[in-house]
Each structure stands twice: as C-alpha cells, then as structure tokens.
C-alpha positions in Angstrom: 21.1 32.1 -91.5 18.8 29.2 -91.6 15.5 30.7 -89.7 14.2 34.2 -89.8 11.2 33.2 -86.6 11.5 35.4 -83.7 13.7 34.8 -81.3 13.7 32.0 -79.2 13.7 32.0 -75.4 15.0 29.0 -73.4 15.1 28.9 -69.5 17.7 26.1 -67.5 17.3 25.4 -64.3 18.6 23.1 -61.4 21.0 23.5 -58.8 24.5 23.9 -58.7 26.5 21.1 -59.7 24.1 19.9 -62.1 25.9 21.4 -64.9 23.1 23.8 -65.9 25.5 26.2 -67.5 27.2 23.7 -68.9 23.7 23.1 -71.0 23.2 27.1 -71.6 26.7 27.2 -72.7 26.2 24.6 -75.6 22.8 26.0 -76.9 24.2 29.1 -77.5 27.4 27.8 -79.2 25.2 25.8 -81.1 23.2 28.5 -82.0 26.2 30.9 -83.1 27.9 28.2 -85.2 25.0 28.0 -87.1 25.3 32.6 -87.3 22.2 33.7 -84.9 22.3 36.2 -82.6 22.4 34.9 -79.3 22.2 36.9 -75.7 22.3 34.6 -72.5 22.0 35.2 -69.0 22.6 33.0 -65.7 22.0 33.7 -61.6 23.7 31.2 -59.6 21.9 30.5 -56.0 23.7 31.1 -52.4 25.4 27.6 -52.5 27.9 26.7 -55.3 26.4 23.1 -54.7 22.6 23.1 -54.0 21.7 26.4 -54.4 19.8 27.4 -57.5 21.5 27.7 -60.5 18.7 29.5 -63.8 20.3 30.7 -66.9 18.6 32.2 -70.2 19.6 31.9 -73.8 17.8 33.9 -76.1 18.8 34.0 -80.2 17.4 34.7 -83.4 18.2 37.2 -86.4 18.6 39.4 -83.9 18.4 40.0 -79.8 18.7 43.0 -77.9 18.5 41.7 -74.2 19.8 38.4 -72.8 16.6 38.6 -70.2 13.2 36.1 -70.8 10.5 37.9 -69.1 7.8 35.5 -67.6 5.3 34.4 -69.9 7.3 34.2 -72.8 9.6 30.9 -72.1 9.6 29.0 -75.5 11.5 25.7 -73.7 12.1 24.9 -70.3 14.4 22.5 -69.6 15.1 21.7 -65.8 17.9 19.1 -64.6 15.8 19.1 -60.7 11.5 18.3 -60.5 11.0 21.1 -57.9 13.4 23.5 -59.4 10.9 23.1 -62.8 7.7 23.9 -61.0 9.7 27.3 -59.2 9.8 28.3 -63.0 6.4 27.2 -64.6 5.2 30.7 -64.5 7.8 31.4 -67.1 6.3 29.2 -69.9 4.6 30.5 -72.9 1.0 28.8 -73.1 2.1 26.4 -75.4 5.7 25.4 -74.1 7.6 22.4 -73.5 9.2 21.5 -70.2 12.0 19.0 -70.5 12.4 18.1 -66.7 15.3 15.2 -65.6 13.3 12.8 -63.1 15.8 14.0 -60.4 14.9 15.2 -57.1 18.0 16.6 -54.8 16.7 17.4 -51.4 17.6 20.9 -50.6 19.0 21.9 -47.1 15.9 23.8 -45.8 14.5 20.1 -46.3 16.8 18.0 -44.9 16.8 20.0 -41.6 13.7 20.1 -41.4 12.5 23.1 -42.1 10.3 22.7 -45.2 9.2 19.6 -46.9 9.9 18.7 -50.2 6.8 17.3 -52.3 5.3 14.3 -52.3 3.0 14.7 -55.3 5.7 16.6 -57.5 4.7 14.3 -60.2 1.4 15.2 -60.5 2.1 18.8 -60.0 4.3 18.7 -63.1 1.8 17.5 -65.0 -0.8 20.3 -64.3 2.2 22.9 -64.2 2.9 21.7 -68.0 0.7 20.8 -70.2 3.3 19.8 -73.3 6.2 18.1 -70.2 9.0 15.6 -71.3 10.0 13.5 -67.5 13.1 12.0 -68.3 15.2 9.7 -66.0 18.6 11.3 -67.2 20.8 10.2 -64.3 19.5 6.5 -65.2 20.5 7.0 -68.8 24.1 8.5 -67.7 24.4 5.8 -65.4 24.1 3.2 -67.9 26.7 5.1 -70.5 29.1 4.9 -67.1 28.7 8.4 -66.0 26.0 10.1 -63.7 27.5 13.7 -64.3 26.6 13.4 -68.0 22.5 13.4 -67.0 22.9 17.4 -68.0 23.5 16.4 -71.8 21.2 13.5 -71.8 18.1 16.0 -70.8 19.8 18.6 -73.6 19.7 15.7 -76.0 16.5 15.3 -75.3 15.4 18.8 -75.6 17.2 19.4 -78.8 14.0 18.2 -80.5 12.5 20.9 -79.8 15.0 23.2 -81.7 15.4 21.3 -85.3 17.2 24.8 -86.3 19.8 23.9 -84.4 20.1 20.6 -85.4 23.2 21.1 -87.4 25.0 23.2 -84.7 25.1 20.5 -81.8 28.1 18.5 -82.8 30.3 21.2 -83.4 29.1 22.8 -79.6 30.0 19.9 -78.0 33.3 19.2 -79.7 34.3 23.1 -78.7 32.6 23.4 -75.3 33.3 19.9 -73.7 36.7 18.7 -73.4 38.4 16.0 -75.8 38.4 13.0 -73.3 35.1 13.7 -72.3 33.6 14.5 -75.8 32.7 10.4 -76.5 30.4 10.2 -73.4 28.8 13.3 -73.9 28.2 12.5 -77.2 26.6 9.1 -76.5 24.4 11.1 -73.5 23.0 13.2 -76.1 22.4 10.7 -78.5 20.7 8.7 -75.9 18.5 11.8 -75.0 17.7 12.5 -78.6 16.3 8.9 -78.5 14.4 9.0 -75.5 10.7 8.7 -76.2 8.4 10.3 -74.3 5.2 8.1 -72.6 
C-alpha cells in the first residue's frame, strides 16, 4: 500500500447522462489496483437523463461506510455548474472543486418554473475557495467527442490524488471499452494538462 493518510472522500455530481458513474467507477478501480480499501456509493435523480446523478467514493487503509457525511468532502468534482453549488456544503474547509463549465438547463427551468442562474460563476467562486472551472465539453470536442467531457474533468481532478497516480491507466484500460480506450485516454491527458487561471 502506497499511503497510510486517512481515508479520502470524493463527491461526483451532475446529471444523468453525464457519465458521473462512469467517473466514480474509475477512481475506485484506480484506487483498488493500487490495494486500498475503497467503499462507494451513488443516488441517481427521477430522470435517467436530467435528473441528478451524486455518487461517493471513499478509500484508504481501511473504510467501513461507502457514505461522505457533509463537511468532510476531500474533492468535489462536478460535470454540471449548478449541480456543484447544490453540493458545496459537502466540502471540507480546505477542498477542491473541479466543476466542467457546463450548464444543462433542467426541466423545472425550461418550463418555466424556476430560473436557472445568471451569476453561477461568481457564486462558484464564493462557494469554493480552492475551484478548478474547466471547459471539458470544449476539450472533448476538440479530441472529436463531446461524451468524453466526464474524463477530461477526471483528468483534471486526478491532480489532486498523486496516490493514485499509478492506478489511472490500468482503470481506464479495465473500465472503458477497447475502441473507446484511445479517446479517453487522450481526454484525460488533456485534463491532466489543463491549467487552471
């Protein structure tokens, strides 16, 4: 085992079709390969598509529950801008948020029952003091694929979990299928080099 910290807790959110669990499912493959304990956790919203999608993945030397209890959120990373700020109060003091510059209107919007924010920027920003914004659908876009925007924001949050660091290529060659391991590949590596301004 190459750490003996306490555990770490990581929250995902977005909405469905984003591919959030496809993000929770490679942290904690990541994380096994390299022999932690890992618990995880995931509540999809009413929709499969647009509903909220949060999943947890906890590991260390050794975890009892898959549950993160607010306040103690070592990493956020959030694929939707709104969906990050329904989770801030999750965050440890000192956390990162990685959030993908994404907005997807939700249905109570779009029908005109709630408005979505105007100043979501600026609200991330006081949500989370330590916050990543990352145009990850731009970045997929530009490898040829918009649905690999979930890896590019993973790529970029992996900096924030060097003990990981030699468990990522082995999670994504056994959680993501052969003829789509290339561009996910490339989506993380273009994360991992995103700077932040």
């Amino acid at each position: 085992m190459s750490e003996q910290k306490p555990t770490k807790n990581i929250l995902l959110v977005g909405v469905g079709g984003q591919g959030v669990l496809l993000v929770s499912t490679i942290i904690a493959q990541a994380a096994i390969e390299l022999g932690f304990d890992v618990k995880t956790n995931e509540v999809h919203g009413m929709a499969q598509r647009g509903g909220s999608v949060l999943a947890q993945v906890r590991y260390g030397k050794e975890v009892f529950s898959p549950l993160v209890w607010e306040g103690t959120v070592d990493l956020l990373i959030s694929l939707e801008k709104a969906e990050a700020l329904r989770y801030a109060h999750y965050l440890k003091k000192d956390a990162l948020a990685v959030v993908s510059n994404q907005t997807i209107i939700p249905v109570t919007v779009s029908s005109g029952k709630a408005e979505y924010p105007s100043d979501l920027d600026q609200r991330l920003s006081k949500a989370f003091p330590r916050l990543v914004l990352i145009d990850s659908l731009a970045i997929a876009q530009q490898l040829g694929n918009a649905k690999a925007a979930n890896i590019v924001t993973l790529g970029a949050a992996a900096k924030e979990l060097p003990c990981l660091a030699d468990g990522w290529n082995r999670a994504i060659q056994t959680c993501i299928p052969e003829k789509h391991r290339q561009l996910n590949t490339a989506a993380f590596a273009a994360g991992g080099a995103f700077k932040n301004e």
